[in-house]
N, C-alpha and C positions, 0 to 999 in steps of 0.2 A: 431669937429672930426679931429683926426691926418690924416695928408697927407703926411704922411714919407712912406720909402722902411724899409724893413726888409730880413734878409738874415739868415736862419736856416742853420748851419754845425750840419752834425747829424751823431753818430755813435752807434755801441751795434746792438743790436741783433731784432727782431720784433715786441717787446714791445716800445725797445725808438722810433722806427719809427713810434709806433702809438702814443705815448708821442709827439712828433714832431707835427703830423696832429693836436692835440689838444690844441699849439701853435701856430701851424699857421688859427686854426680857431679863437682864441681869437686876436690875433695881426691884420686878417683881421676884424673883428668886429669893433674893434678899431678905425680902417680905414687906417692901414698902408696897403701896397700892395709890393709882391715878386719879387726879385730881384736874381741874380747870382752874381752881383758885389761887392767886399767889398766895392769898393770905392765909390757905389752910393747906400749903405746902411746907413740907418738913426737907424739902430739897428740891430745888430749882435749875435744869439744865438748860443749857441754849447749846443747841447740833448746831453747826455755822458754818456760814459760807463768805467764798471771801473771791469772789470773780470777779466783784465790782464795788465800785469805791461807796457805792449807793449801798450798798449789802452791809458792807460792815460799818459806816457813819450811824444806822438802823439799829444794829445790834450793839453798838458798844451804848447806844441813847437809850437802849431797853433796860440794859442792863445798870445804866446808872440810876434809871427811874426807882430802882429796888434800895436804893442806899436807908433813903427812910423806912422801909420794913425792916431791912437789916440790922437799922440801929435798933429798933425797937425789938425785936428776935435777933437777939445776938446770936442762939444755937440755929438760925435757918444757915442752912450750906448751899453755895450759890457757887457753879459751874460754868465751865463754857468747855466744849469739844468740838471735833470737826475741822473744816479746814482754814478757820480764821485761827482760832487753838495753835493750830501747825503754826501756821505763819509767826503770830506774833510773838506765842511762849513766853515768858517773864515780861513781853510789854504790856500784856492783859491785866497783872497785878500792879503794875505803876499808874496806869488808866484807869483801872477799878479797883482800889485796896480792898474791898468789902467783896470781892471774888475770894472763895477758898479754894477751888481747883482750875488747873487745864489739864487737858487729856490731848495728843494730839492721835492724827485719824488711823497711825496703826496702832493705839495705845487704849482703844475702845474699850477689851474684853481685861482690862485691870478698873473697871470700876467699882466693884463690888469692893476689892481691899483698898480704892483708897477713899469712900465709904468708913469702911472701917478703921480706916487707921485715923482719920478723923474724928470720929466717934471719941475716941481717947484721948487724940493729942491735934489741937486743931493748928498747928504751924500747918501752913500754904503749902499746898503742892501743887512740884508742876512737871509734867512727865509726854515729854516728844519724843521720845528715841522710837527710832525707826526699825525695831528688831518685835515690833508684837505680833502675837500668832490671833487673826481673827476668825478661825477654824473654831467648828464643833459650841460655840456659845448660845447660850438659851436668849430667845426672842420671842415675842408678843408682835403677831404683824396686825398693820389698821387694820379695819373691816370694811369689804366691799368684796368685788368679786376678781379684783387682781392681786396680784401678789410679787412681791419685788425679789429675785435671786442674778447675787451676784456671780457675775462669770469669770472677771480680772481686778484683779485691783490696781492702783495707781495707772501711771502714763509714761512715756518714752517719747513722746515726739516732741515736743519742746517747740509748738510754735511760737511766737515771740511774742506776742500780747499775753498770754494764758500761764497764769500762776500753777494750774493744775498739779504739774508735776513736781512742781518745790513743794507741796504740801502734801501728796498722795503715793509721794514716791514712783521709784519705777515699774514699766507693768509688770505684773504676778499674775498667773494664769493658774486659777484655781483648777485640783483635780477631776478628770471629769465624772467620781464616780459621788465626790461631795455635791454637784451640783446637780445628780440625778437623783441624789438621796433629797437633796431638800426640792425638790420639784413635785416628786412624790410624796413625800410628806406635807406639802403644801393644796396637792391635790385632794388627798384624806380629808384635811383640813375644808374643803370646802369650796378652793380658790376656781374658780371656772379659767382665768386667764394668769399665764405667765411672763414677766415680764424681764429680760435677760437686761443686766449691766454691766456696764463698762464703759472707761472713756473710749475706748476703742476696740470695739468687739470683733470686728474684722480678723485683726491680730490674732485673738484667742490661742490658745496652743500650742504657741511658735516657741516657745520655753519648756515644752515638756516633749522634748526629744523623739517628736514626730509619734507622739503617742495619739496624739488626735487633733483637730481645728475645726473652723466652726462651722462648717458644713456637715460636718459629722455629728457636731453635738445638737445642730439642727434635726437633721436625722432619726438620731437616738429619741429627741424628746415627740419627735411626730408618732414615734412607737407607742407613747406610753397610754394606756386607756385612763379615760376619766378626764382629760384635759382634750378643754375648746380650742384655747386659740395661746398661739407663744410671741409676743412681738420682743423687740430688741431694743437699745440704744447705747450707745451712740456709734454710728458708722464713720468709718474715716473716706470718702472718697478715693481717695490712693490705695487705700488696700478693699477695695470691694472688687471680687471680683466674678466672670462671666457662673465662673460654677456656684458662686453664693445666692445670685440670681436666679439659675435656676431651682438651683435648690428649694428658695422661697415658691417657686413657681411651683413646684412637682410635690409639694408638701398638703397635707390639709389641714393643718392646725396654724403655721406659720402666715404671718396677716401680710398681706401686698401694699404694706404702707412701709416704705424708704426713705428714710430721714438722713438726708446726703446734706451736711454744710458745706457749701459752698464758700462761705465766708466773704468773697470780693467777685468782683465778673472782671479784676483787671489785672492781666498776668503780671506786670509790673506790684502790684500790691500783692498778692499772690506768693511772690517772691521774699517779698520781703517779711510777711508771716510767717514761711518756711513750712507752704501747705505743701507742698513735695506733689504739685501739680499745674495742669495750666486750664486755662476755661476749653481750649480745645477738647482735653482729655476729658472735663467734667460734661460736655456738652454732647460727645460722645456715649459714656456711659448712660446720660439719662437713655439717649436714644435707644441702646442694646436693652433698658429698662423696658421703655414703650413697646419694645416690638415683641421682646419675649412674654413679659406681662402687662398685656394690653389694658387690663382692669386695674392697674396699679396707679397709687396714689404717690406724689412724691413731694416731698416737703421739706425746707432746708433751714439755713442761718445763714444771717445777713452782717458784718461790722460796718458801718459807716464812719468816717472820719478819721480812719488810721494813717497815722502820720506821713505826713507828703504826701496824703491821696489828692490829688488834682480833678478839677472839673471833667478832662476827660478820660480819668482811672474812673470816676462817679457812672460817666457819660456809660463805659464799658459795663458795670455794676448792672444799670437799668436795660441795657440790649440785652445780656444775659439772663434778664428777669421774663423778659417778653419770648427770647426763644426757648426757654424751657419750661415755661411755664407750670410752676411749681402750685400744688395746692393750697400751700400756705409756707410764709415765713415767718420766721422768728427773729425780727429787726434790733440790733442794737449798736448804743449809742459808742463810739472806742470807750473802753477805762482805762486808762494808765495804770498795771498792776505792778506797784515796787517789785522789784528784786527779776524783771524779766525783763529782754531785753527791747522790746516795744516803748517801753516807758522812757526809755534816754536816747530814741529817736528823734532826731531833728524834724524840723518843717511840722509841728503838732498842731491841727485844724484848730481853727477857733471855733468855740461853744455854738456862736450863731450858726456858721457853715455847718456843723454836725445837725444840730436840730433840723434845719431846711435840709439839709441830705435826705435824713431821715422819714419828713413827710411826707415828700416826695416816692422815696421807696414804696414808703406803702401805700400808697394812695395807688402806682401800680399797681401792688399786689391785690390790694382790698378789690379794685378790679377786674383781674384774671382770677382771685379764686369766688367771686362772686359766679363771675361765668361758668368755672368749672361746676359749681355747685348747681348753677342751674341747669346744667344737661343733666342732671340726675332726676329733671321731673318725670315723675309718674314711675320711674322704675322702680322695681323689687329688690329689696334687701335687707341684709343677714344683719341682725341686730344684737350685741348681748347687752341685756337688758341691766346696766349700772347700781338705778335709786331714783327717788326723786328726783326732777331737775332742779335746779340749785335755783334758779330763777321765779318755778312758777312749781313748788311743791305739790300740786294738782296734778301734774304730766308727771310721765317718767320719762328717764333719758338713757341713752348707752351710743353706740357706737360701731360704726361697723367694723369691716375688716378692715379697711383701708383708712380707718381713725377719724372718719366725718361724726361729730356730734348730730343724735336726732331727736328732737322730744315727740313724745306721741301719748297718748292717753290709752290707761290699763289698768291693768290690776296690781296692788303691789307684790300679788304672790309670783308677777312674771319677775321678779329681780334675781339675777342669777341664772337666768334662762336664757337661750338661743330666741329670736322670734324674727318673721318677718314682717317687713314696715313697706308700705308704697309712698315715697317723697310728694308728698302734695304742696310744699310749698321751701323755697329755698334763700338763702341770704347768705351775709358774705361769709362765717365764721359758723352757722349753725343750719340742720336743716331740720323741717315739721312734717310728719307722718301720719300717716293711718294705720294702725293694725291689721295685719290680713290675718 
């Protein structure tokens, strides 16, 4: 058995973080053991993401940073996986000779042999085929008090900015009896909170011949004893619908925070992403949100500057911001992602125009979700208590159901615990507590 270190650099969004744990459960299998150091790593991964041209300019500049350890440790093996991996395949090793592997994102659970087949013969490999089984593999998850289990894998909707599905393939809708086993297992484990993935969890099920979907597997997981709270991501607005809603409604584990992207507020732009909706319909469902779960938080994605948006596609963007008023958005700038069809769109915004789009957005938002957060003074609420807050080590921090950050002052034996907080003071992105 190896007795090396390993060292995971990991970026992207909640999926490659659990991509990660399922390298670093194979690599400790192994017998390698984690490290922070490059320099007293015996193997060097980078999980990657690749949704924005910013993402990977970052990663391939990290990666070239290693040349000089490299040359100096010829035997260190330097990786990359994930969904930049997917993408580029053999352009990783013309960009970085001093890479020894890629792995692309369903080719995760072959690392251990190609590990070892390096070990012996270090020729470059490089391995995408889209036929891996990511079932039943040993993982190491962070520590804290959530827990990441996936529900589908890949994507099928193909909207036309989003590289997604060229590198995740189409969706796969795991068995529901896998996803009950590690949920459970995760709860033994310790996890107070679960956290379901997928690019589009709505879908769920719709490939396993009516054997179940995800109101069901909602359902099933509110049965299980030992688990606090279950939240979800990512929602497709088109496919959410009235019965998923209640669902979360009539549930007590399931959290009343709805992360609906919206993407554009202008059915013309809309269109042409190919979100398979209109702000009418979106503007609607938030509505059937507020009325059935009046406590619900709801919070979206915003693109700005997608090609041929016009001042008054923008104009439609920010009315939309104001009538649904969202808790929080998650604002970004367009990226042009090669190989979809967004990117060989005519009328492409200039850089200026996007950044003032941009401010502007949020300077709405900043806002409306300041507002929202200040009707929350003085009232009571359900806290699960996170860690430290990252800010101010002194406080502890966690979160409600509806996913508002709180810091408050305690003990740190409350971490991993349910507690109630009274909002004493509130701002735009976080709010401050007292213990009851």
């Amino acid at each position: 058995m190896t007795t090396g270190k390993f060292l995971l650099k990991v970026s992207g969004c909640q999926m490659s973080f659990r991509d990660a744990e399922t390298l670093a459960g194979q690599l400790q299998q192994a017998g390698y053991t984690a490290t922070d150091s490059e320099t007293n790593a015996d193997v060097i991964i980078f999980q990657t993401c690749c949704v924005r041209d910013t993402a990977e300019r970052k990663i391939y500049g990290q990666i070239n940073q290693l040349k000089a350890l490299k040359k100096e440790r010829p035997d260190l093996i330097i990786g990359m996986t994930g969904c930049l991996a997917q993408k580029d395949q053999n352009k990783v090793l013309k960009l970085c000779p001093h890479v020894d592997f890629v792995l692309g994102t369903q080719r995760l659970g072959e690392l251990a042999q190609v590990l070892a087949n390096l070990s012996t013969n270090r020729h470059r490999i490089v391995d995408t085929q889209e036929d891996g089984n990511l079932e039943s593999l040993p993982l190491v998850r962070a520590k804290g008090v959530r827990a990441y289990v996936n529900i589908t894998y890949g994507c099928s909707n193909f909207c036309t900015y989003c590289i997604v599905p060229y590198v995740r393939g189409p969706e796969r809708s795991r068995e529901p009896e896998a996803i009950i086993t590690e949920v459970k297992e995760a709860i033994t484990s310790g996890y107070k909170e679960i956290m379901l993935l997928g690019q589009n969890v709505n879908t769920y099920g719709k490939d396993l011949d009516g054997k179940t979907d995800f109101v069901n597997l909602l359902q099933t997981l509110d049965n299980l004893p030992g688990l606090s709270r279950v939240r979800y991501m990512t929602s497709h607005p088109r496919d959410f619908t009235n019965d998923m809603i209640r669902a979360v409604r009539d549930s007590g584990t399931v959290c009343e925070h709805f992360h609906l992207p919206i993407q554009s507020g202008s059915n013309r732009i809309l269109s042409l992403m190919n979100r398979g909706y209109t702000r009418e319909y979106y503007l609607d469902l938030v509505t059937t949100i507020k009325t059935l779960v009046p406590e619900a938080s709801i919070t979206t994605d915003f693109i700005v500057g997608f090609p041929g948006e016009t001042d008054e596609d923008f104009a439609d963007t920010l009315d939309l911001l104001e009538k649904a008023r969202f808790d929080a958005a998650y604002t970004f700038i367009f990226s042009p992602r090669q190989g979809t069809k967004a990117a060989t769109l005519p009328k492409q915004v200039p850089s200026r125009v996007k950044k003032e789009r941009l401010s502007r957005l949020n300077a709405v938002q900043s806002r409306v979700s300041r507002d929202i957060n200040q009707s929350l003074l003085g009232k009571k609420v359900q806290i699960l208590v996170e860690g430290p807050s990252k800010n101010n080590p002194e406080k502890l921090s966690g979160r409600t159901r509806t996913n508002k950050l709180v810091h408050f002052s305690g003990s740190q034996e409350l971490i991993g615990q349910l507690v109630t907080v009274c909002i004493k003071r509130a701002f735009t992105w976080t709010l401050h507590g007292e213990l009851l």
